[in-house]
Structures are given as C-alpha cells and as structure tokens.
N, C-alpha and C positions, 0 to 999 in steps of 0.2 A: 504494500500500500504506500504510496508517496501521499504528501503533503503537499500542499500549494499553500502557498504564504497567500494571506489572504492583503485586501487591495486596505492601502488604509483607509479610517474610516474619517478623514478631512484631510483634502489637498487643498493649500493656498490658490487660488486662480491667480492666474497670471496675472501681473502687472502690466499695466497698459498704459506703456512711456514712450515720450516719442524727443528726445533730444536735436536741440539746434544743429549742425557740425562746425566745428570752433572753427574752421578754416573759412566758413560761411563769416564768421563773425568779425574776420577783418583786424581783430587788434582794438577795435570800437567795441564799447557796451552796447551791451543788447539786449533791449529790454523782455522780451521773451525768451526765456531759454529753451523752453520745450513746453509738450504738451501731455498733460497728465489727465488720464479716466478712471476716476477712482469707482470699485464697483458697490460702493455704500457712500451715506453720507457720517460714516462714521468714524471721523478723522482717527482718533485711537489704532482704532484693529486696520485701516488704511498706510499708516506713516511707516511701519514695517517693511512692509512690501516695495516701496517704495525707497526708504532708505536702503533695500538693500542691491536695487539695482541702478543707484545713483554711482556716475564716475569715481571712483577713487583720490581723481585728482580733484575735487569739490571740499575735501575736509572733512573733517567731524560737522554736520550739522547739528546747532545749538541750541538754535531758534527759528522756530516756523510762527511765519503771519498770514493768518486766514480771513477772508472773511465770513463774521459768523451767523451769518443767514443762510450760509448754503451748507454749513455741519450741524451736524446733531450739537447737545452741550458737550462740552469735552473742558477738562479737568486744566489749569494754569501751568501743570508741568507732568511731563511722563515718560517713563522709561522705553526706548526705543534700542535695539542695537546695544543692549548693554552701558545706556548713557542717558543721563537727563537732559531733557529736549523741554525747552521751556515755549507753551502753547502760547502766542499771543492774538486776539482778537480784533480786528476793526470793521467799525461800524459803516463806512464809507463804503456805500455801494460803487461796487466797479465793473463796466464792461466788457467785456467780460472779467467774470471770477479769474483771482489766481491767486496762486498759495508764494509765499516768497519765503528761500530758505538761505539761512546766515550761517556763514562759521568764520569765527574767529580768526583773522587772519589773511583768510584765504579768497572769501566775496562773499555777494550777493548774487544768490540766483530765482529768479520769477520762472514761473510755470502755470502757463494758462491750465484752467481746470474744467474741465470737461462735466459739467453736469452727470451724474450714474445713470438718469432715468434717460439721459439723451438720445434721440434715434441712430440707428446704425446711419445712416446718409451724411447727416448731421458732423455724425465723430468722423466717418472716412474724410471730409472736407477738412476740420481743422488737424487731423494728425497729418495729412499729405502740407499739410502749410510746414511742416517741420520737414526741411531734404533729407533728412539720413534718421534709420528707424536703430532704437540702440543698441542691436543685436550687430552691426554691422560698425560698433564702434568698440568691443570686447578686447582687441586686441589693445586699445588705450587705459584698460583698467589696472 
C-alpha cells in the first residue's frame, strides 16, 4: 500500500504584482512603481505576500501608507517578514488608491492598488500599464 501525501489544506494564492522596470525609470523618480491586486481588503493577511515578493534591492520595509477606505480596520503596527511594519492611514482620497512603502534608507516606493473586487478587463488594463511583469525581473533579486 503506498501513501500519497495529501494536498495541503491552504495555499497562499498568488500574489499579483506587477513592477515598473528600473531601466524604464530613467534615473528620474517615478511616481508609480508598480501595480498591486491585493485579493482581500485585508491589509494584515495581504502585506505578507506581498512583502515577500518585493525586490530585494527595496530594503526592509518599515512603513506602509494606505488609504483607509479601501482596507478593512487594520491595527497601527504589525508583524510582517519577521519585523514590525508600522501601519499608517490617510484620509485623503486619491485616484486612484495606492499603498506607498518606506525603508529607511533606501526610498520610497508607490504602488497603485488595484481594487480585489475589480473586473478581470479592468486589472489586465492597469497591470499591462506596468512593461515588465516580476517574474521576468528574479534574476535582480
């Protein structure tokens, strides 16, 4: 009799990131660095996934600023990646939504955010606005 390992019972879904390509960028700031579809509005169980297929060369991220109309409530500080990640909030509606992530040091980077409940049409439009998808930038990590 053999065994079959059975399937686990939660896989993380994919993260769905779509980064600028830095040679697009010029040497110039750029105010959108990529485009993020987070698949909840629940920044917490979202920031994981995300932080963990952020560039390398970005830093420790420290501080994320969201605006907080478009996440569920979410807590002033929280542990991500084994590191406190301090949440912060703004009220200032903007159009579009985007999350902007700080490390000490290192920069600032903005991330347009893609509504969860958004239509497929919708998301293929704004992730093709980003040239290069971040599977094809691995070798830079």
């Amino acid at each position: 009799m053999t065994l079959t390992p059975r399937p686990p019972l939660f896989s993380p879904p994919a993260v769905r990131l779509r980064l600028a390509p830095e040679s697009a960028q010029g040497g110039a700031l750029r105010r959108i660095n990529g485009v993020w579809w987070p698949h909840s509005p629940d920044l917490v169980s979202e920031l994981p996934g995300l932080f963990a297929e952020l560039p390398s060369a970005w830093g420790q991220i420290t501080s994320v600023l969201v605006d907080e109309t478009v996440w569920s409530p979410f807590p002033g500080r929280v542990r991500v990646a084994d590191q406190v990640v301090r949440l912060r909030r703004t009220t200032a509606q903007r159009a579009p939504s985007t999350v902007c992530l700080l490390a000490p040091g290192r920069g600032r980077w903005d991330l347009l955010v893609v509504p969860p409940a958004a239509a497929d049409a919708e998301v293929g439009r704004l992730m093709e606005s980003m040239a290069c998808p971040l599977e094809d930038r691995s070798e830079g990590r």
